[in-house]
C-alpha positions, 0 to 999 in steps of 0.5 A, a space after each residue: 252827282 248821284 255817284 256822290 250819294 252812293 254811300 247814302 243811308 237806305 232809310 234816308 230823306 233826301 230832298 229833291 229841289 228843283 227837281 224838272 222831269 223827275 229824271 235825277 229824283 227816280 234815280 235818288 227813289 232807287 238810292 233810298 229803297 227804304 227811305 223818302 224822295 221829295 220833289 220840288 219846283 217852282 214850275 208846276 209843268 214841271 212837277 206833273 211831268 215829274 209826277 208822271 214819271 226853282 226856280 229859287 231867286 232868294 239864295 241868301 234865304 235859300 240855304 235856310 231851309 235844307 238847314 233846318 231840314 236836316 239833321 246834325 251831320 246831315 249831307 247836303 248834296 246839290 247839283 243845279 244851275 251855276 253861273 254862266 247858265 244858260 247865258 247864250 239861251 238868256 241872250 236869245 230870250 232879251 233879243 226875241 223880248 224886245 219885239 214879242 214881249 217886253 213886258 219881259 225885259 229886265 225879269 228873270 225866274 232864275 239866279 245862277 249862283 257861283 261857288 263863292 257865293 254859294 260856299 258864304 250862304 252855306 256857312 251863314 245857314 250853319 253847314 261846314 265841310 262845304 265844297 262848291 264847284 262849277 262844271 260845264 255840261 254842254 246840252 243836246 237835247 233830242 227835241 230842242 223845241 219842246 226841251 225849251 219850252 219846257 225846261 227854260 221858257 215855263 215860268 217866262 209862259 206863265 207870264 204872257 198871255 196865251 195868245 202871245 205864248 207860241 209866238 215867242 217860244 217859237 222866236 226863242 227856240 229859233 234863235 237857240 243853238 246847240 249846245 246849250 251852255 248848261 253850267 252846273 253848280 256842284 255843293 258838297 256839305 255837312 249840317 253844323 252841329 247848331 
């Protein structure tokens, strides 16, 4: 995704939307030396560990937003979580759900759109020369233990109280098998001129 930003204007904004570890966002900072990185995420584990170094559910609401932030011809290049995400890993929190929290069943902190979807909402929201993708990235991650609970069960944590947290993030990671099934939704787009 950065290598599409490349051509990027030194000065320019860019919006960082579910920005995890910071990771992506201090390779976009380095993108824009004269310009401004923001970082967002709905998990507040996740913003101080950016800090240190969306979940968004409603998409037809979603694209709104970017629109109204950018300027007309603006570019809108997004890279997150697509259809088929995480699937096996979603199976293994059901299972482990079911026993250990099931005040859990049925609730997800995520929507993992597909690119058809995605390519309608965007023109809704007044974008065109839309282009949306899928792409499989298998996923290794070096400590998977802390990797889960950090990256996939924070806002599943959040919801259980602290005695029981451990417990089910350990079944979880025990149950998860590497790779992990990360699909990636790619979005290319320009802001209408409305």
């Amino acid at each position: 995704m950065l290598a599409r930003l490349e051509s990027i204007a030194p000065d320019a904004t860019v919006l960082d939307v579910g920005c995890g570890t910071g990771r992506v966002t201090e390779a976009l900072v380095a993108l824009v030396p004269r310009g401004r990185a923001l970082a967002f995420d709905a998990s507040a584990d996740m913003v101080s560990l950016a800090r240190s170094c969306t979940w968004v559910t409603d998409h037809d609401r979603l694209w709104a937003r970017p629109a109204s932030a950018l300027r007309p011809g603006g570019v809108l290049e997004i890279q997150c979580g697509g259809q088929g995400n995480i699937d096996g890993v979603r199976k293994v929190i059901d299972v482990v759900a079911r026993d250990l929290a099931p005040e859990l069943l049925g609730w997800s902190p995520w929507v993992f759109a597909g690119p058809r979807d995605t390519e309608r909402r965007l023109s809704d929201a007044g974008f065109t020369a839309i282009r949306c993708w899928l792409e499989g990235r298998p996923t290794y991650p070096k400590d998977v233990g802390a990797f889960v609970r950090t990256s996939i069960l924070a806002a599943h944590l959040e919801r259980l109280p602290d005695e029981r947290r451990e417990q089910f993030a350990a079944a979880v990671v025990a149950g998860v098998r590497l790779p992990l099934d990360y699909v990636r939704l790619n979005v290319s787009a320009l802001r209408g001129a409305n």
